[in-house]
C-alpha positions in Angstrom: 79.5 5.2 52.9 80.6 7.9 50.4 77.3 10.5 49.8 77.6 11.9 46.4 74.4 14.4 47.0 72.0 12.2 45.0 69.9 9.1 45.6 72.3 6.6 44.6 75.4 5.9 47.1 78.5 4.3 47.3 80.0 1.6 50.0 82.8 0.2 47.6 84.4 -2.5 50.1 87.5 -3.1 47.8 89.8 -4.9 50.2 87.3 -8.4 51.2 88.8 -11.1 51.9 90.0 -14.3 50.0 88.8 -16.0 46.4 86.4 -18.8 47.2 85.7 -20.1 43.1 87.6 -19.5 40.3 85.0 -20.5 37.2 87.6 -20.3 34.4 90.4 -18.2 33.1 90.5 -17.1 29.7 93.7 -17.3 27.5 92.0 -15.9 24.2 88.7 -14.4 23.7 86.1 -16.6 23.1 84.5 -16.2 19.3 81.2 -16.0 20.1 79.4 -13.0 19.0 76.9 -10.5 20.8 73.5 -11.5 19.9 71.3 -8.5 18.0 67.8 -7.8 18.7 67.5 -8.2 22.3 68.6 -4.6 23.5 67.3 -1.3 23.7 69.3 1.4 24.0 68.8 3.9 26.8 72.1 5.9 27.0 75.2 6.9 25.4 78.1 9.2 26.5 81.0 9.7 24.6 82.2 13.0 26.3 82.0 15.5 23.5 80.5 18.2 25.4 81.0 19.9 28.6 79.5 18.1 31.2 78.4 18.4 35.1 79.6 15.8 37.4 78.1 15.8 40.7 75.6 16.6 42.8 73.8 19.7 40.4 72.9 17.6 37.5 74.5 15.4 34.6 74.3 12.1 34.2 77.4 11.2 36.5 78.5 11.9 40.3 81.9 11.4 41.6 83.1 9.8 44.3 84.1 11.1 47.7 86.6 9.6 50.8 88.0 6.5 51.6 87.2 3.2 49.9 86.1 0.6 52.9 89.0 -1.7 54.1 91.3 -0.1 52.4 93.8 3.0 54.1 95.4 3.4 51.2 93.2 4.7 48.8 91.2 8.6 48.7 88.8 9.1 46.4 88.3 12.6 45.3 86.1 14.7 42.5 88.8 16.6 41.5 90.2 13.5 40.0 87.3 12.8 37.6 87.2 14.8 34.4 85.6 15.3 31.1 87.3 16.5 28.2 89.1 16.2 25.1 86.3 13.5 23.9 86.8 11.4 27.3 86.5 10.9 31.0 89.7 10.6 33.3 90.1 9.1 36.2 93.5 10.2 37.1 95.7 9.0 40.3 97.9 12.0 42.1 99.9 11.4 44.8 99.1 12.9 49.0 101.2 11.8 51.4 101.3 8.1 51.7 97.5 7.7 49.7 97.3 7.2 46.3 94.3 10.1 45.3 92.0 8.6 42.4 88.9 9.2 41.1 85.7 7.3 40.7 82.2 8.1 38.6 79.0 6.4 38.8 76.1 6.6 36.1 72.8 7.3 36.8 70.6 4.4 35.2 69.5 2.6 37.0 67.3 -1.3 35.8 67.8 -4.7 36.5 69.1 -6.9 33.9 70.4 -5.1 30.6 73.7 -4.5 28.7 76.9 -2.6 29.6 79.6 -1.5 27.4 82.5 0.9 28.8 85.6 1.7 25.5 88.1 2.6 28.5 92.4 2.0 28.3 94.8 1.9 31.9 97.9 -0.2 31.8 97.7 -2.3 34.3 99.9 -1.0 37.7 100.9 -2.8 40.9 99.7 0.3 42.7 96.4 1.4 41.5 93.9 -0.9 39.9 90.6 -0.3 37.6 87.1 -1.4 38.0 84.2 -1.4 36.0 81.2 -2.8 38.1 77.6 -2.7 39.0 76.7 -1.7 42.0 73.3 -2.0 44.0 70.8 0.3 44.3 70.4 -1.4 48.1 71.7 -3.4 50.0 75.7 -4.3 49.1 76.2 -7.2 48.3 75.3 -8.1 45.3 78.4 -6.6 42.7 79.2 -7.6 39.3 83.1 -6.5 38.3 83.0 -6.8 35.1 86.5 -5.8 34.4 89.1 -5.2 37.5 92.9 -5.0 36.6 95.8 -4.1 38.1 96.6 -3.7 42.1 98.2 -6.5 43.9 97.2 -8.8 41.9 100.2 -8.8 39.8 98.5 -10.1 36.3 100.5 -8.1 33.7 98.2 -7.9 30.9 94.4 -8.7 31.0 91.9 -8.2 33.7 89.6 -10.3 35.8 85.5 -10.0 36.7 83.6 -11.0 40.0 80.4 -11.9 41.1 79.8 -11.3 45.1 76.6 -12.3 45.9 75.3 -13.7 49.4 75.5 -11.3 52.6 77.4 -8.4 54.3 78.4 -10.8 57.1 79.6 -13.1 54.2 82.1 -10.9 52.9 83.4 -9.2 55.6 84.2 -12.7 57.3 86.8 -14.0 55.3 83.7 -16.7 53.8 83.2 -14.0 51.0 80.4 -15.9 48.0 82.2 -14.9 44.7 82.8 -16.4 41.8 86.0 -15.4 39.5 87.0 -15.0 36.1 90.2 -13.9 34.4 90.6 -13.3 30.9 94.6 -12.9 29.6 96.2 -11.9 26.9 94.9 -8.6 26.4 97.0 -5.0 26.2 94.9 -2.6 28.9 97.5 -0.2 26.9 95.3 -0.2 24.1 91.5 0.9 23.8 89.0 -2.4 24.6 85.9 -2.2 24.8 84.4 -4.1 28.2 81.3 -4.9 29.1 78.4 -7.3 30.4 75.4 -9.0 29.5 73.0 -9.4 32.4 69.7 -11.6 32.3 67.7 -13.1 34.9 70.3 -16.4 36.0 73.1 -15.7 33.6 76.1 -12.7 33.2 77.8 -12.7 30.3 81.4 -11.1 30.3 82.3 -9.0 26.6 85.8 -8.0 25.0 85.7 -6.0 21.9 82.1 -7.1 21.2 82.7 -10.8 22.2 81.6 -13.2 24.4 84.8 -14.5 26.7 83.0 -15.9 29.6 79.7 -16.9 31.3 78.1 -17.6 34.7 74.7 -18.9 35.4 72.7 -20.2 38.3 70.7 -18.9 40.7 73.1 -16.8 42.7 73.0 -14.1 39.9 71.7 -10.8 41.1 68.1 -9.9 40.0 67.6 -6.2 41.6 68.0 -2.6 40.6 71.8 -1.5 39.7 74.0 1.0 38.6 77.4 1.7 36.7 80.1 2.8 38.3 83.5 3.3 37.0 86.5 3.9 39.7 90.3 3.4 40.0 91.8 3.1 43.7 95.7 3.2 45.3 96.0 -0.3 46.4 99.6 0.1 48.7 101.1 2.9 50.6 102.0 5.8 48.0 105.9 6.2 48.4 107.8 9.5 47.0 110.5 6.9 45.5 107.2 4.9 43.3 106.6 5.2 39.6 103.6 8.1 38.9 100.5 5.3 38.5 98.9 5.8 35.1 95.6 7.1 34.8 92.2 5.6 33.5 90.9 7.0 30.4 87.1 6.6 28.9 86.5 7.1 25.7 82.5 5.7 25.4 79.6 4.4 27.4 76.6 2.9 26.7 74.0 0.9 28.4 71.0 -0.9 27.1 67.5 -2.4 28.8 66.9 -6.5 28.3 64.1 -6.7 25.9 62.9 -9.8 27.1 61.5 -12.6 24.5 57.5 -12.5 23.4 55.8 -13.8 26.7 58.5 -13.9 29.0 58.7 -11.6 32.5 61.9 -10.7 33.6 61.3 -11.0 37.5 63.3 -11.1 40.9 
């Protein structure tokens, strides 16, 4: 558990266990447009201004130690800045840890829209995510974009579901569902996000729908943004310098629910 010196903490278990569904991959982004009128928005940051990260105010605190199952990676504040117009998550090197950074946001609702305007080539030694993390009890997590690390996948990125238990992912029976979209240069500026209503997560590129998941096993509790990178394999002096994570804009809306309906959990 990684305090940050505010209500919300983080357990990021990054390191889990094996893929149980893959739902679909994505060669091209599908053309379905994000539907108007159903949002309200209840934050923007686009990092013009100086800005306190931490545990004395702000709208973001930064991670702090060692992501769970995982000796390779350190997390650090020092790593997470604001500046210039954007946030960086930037990757230094400490002996034989890959040091990154990691931010989370402090909205937190159930159900509502995410959109993060972020850029990291995708390396074999530190990967990106962009998730939703619990305000409780882990699981559930919704990855909505997670790219790079031992994965391999050269160009694109991939989002998970985990829902179920602790026991179930820590066992090797880990409940998630998968989806990878390709085709897409994390060298360039994307927009990613997610749509979340009760029983159904949509996954956005660029303000376009590329894949959905519905059922029952979506989460319906309180959650919260979180931005990270993390050193996925022993730092060696001999390696490449990883590349860092750059964010240019966030936003977040509430789900206005239609005339009549309750969102519930």
């Amino acid at each position: 558990m990684h305090k940050w010196g505010w209500p919300l903490a983080v357990a990021i278990a990054a390191i889990l266990g094996a893929i149980v569904t893959w739902i679909a991959v994505s060669p091209r982004v599908a053309s379905v447009p994000v539907p108007a009128g159903e949002w309200d928005q209840v934050f923007e940051d686009s990092f013009d201004g100086p800005e306190v990260i931490g545990p004395s105010g702000g709208q973001w605190g930064a991670y702090s130690g060692q992501p769970g199952g995982n000796q390779w990676g350190l997390w650090k504040p020092a790593n997470v800045s604001i500046g210039g117009g954007q946030m960086t998550l930037k990757t230094t090197r400490e002996g034989s840890n890959w040091v990154t950074g990691g931010a989370g946001n402090r909205t937190v609702q159930m159900f509502g829209r995410w959109e993060v305007r972020m850029r990291m080539p995708n390396s074999p030694s530190v990967k990106f995510v962009v998730q939703l993390w619990p305000e409780g009890t882990w699981p559930p997590e919704i990855d909505f974009a997670e790219g790079g690390g031992k994965s391999k996948v050269t160009d694109g990125f991939s989002a998970y579901m985990h829902w179920g238990t602790p026991a179930d992912q820590k066992t090797g029976s880990k409940l998630q569902t998968v989806n990878r979209l390709t085709g897409i240069d994390m060298n360039d500026w994307h927009d990613v996000g997610v749509m979340w209503r009760p029983g159904s997560l949509q996954y956005t590129i660029d303000g376009r729908v590329w894949a959905t998941v519905n059922g029952p096993n979506v989460p319906a509790e309180n959650m919260w943004l979180a931005i990270q990178t993390e050193g996925v394999v022993p730092a060696k002096a001999s390696d490449p310098q990883p590349p860092n994570m750059e964010v240019d804009n966030v936003k977040i809306w509430k789900w206005k629910p239609a005339a009549g309906a309750t969102p519930s959990k």
